[in-house]
C-alpha positions in Angstrom: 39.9 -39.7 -30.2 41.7 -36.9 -28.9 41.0 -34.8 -32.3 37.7 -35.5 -31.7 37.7 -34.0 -28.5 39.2 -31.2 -29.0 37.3 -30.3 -32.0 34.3 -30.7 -29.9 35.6 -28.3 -27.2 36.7 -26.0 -29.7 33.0 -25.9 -31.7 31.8 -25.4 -27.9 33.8 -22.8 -27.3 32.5 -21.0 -30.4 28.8 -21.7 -29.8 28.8 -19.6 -26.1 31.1 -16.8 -27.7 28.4 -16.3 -30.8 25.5 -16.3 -28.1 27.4 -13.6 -25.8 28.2 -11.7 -29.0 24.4 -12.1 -30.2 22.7 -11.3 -26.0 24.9 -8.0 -26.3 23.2 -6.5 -29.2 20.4 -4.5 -28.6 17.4 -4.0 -30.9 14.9 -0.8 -30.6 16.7 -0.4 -26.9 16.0 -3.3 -26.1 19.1 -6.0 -25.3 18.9 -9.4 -27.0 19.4 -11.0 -23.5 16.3 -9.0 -22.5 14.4 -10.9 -25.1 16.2 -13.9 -24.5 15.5 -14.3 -20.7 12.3 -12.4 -20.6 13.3 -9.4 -18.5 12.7 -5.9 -19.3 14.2 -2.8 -18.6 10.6 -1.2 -19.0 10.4 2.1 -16.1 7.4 1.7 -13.6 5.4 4.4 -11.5 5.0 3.8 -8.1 1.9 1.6 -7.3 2.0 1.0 -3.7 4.5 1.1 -0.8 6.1 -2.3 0.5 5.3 -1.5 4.7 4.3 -3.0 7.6 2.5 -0.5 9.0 -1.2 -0.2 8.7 -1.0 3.1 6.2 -2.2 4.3 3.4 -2.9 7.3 1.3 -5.6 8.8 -0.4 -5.5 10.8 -3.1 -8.1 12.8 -6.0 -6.9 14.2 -9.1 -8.6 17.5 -10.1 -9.6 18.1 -13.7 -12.8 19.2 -14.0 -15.3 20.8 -11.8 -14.4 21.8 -8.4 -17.5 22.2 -6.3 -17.3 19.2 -4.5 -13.6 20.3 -2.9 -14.4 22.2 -0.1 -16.6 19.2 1.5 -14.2 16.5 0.6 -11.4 18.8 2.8 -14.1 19.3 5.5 -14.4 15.5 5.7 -11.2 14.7 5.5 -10.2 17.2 8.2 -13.3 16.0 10.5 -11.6 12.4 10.4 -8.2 13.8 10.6 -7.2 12.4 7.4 -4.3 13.2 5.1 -4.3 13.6 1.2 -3.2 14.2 -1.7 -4.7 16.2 -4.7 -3.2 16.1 -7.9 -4.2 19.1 -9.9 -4.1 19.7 -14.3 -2.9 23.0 -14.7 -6.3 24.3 -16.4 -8.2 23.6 -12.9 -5.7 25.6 -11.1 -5.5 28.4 -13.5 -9.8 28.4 -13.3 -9.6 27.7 -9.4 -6.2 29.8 -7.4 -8.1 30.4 -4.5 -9.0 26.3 -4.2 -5.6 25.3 -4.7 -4.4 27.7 -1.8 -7.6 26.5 0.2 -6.0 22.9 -0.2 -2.7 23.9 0.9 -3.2 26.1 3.6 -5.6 23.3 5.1 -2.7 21.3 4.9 -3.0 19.0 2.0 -0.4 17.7 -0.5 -0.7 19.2 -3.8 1.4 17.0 -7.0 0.8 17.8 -10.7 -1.2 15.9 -13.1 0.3 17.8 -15.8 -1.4 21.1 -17.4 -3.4 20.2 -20.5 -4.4 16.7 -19.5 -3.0 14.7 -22.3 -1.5 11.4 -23.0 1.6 12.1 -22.3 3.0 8.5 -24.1 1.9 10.4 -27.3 4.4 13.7 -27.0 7.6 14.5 -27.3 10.4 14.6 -24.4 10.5 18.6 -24.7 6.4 19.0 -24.9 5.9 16.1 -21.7 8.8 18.4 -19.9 6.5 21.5 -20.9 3.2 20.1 -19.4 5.3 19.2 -16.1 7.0 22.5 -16.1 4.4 25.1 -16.7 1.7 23.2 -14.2 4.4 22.9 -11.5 5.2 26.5 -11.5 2.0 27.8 -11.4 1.3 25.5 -8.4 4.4 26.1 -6.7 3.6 30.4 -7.6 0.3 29.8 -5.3 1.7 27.6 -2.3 5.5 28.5 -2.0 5.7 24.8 -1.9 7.7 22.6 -3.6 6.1 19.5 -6.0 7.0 16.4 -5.5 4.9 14.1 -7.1 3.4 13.3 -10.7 0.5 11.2 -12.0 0.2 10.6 -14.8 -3.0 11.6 -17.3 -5.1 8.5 -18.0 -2.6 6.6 -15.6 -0.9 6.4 -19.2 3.4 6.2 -19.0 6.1 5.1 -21.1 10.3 5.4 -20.6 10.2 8.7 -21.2 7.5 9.8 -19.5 9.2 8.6 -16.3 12.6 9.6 -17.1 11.2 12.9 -18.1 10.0 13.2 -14.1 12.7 11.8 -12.8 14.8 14.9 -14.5 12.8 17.4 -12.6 13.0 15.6 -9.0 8.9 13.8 -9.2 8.2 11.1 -7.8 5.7 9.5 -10.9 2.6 8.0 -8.8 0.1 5.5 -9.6 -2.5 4.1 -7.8 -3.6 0.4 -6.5 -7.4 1.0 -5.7 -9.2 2.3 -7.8 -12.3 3.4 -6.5 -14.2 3.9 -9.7 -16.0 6.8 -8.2 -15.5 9.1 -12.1 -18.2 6.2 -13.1 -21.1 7.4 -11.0 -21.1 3.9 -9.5 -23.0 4.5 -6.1 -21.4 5.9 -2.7 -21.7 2.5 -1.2 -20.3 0.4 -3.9 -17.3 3.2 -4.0 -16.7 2.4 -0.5 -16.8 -1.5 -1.1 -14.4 -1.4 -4.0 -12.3 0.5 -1.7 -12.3 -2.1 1.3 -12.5 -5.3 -0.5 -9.2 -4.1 -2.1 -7.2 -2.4 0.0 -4.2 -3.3 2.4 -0.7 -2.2 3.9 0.5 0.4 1.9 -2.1 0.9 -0.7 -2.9 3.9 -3.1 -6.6 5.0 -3.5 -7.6 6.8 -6.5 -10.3 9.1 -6.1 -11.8 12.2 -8.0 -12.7 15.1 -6.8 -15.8 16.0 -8.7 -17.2 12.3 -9.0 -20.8 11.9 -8.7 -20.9 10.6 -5.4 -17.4 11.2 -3.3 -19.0 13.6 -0.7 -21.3 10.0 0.6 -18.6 7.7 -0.1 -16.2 9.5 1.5 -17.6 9.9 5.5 -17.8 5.5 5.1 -14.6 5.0 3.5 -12.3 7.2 6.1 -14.7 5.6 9.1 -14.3 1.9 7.9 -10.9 2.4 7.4 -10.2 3.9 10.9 -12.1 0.7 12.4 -9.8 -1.8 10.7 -6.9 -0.1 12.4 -5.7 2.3 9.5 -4.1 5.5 9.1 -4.9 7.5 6.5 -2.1 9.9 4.9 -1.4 11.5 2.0 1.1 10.3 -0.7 4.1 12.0 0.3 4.1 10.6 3.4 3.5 7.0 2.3 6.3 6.8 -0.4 10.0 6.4 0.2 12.1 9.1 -0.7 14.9 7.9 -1.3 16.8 4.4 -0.8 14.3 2.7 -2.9 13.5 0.2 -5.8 10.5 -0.6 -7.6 9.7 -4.2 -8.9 7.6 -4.9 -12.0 4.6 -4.5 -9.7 4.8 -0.9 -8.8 5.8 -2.1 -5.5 7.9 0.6 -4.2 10.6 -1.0 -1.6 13.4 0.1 0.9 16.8 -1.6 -0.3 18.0 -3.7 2.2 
């Protein structure tokens, strides 16, 4: 009985030591206990803000066409909004004197990189490039330093983020997105906005959509009468002292 038992033990013993031994290896980066228990060690962008304050930010990337910028900062200073605009490098080389517009009316500039790619699709050297080369052309105009990234497409991978991390950016999706690059009407804009939004949130906008100069006046006034302010990114996010969960939920550590 006693051989029994101890041959039992020692077959035990050997089973948990060839499933350690198997959980360590890794396979394409990956760890075998990733697989194994369903985690992932996959980077995420920040979404939205974990807070209980009645904040949010809005924010419009800037690609193409810029004719509708000057209102949307008009508005946005008649509500005494925040913002942030997120600029491709193309639209700042066509437009200087709107990017200095936008920061001397005291707006948050990030970069959404210079050629407008998919970033997932290049290589570590040509992704630092595109963050590089927009960022100092940017930072040439405003004397300002960037902060933040978003990505082209909202596409990302590992090294995307990793890639921003390197240069100091904060990479920055969005929760809401308001569809306005569509040409979905003003008012349903505005209703995709509120029927979505909440404590902390990220709203995507554009800044040549068809209709953001009617959507915009009812968006920053409903928003207002529910009790929120209205800020750009920057001064949503955390800075520092923070982890994000599979979500995009960026949080304070406790």
């Amino acid at each position: 009985m006693f051989c029994v038992v101890k041959l039992k033990s020692i077959k035990f013993v050997l089973v948990v030591l060839l499933v350690a031994v198997l959980l360590a290896i890794s396979f394409n980066g990956v760890s075998s206990a990733q697989v194994f228990f369903g985690y992932s060690t996959k980077l995420v962008p920040v979404y939205s803000v974990e807070t209980d304050k009645k904040q949010v930010a809005i924010s419009f990337d800037a690609a193409w066409g810029a004719d509708k910028t000057e209102q949307i900062m008009a508005t946005l200073k008649e509500y005494n909004s925040g913002a942030t605009f997120f600029l491709v490098g193309f639209w700042v080389d066509k437009y200087p004197e709107l990017v200095s517009k936008i920061n001397e009316n005291g707006f948050e500039i990030g970069t959404h990189s210079n050629t407008h790619p998919d970033m997932t699709k290049l290589s570590r050297e040509a992704a630092k490039l595109e963050l590089t080369t927009c960022i100092e052309m940017i930072e040439k105009i405003t004397n300002k330093k960037i902060e933040l990234f978003r990505p082209p497409y909202g596409a990302y991978n590992n090294m995307l983020i990793e890639v921003s991390q390197e240069l100091n950016l904060i990479p920055i999706q969005w929760s809401v997105d308001s569809l306005d690059w569509k040409g979905i009407s003003a008012e349903e804009i505005t209703t995709r906005i509120l029927n979505n939004v909440k404590n902390g949130s990220i709203i995507l906008c554009h800044n040549n959509s068809d209709h953001i100069t009617d959507a915009l006046p009812m968006i920053l006034d409903r928003l207002i009468s529910q009790g929120y302010t209205i800020t750009s990114v920057g001064d949503l996010v955390y800075k520092e002292n923070y982890t994000i969960d599979r979500a995009g939920v960026q949080k304070l550590k406790n």
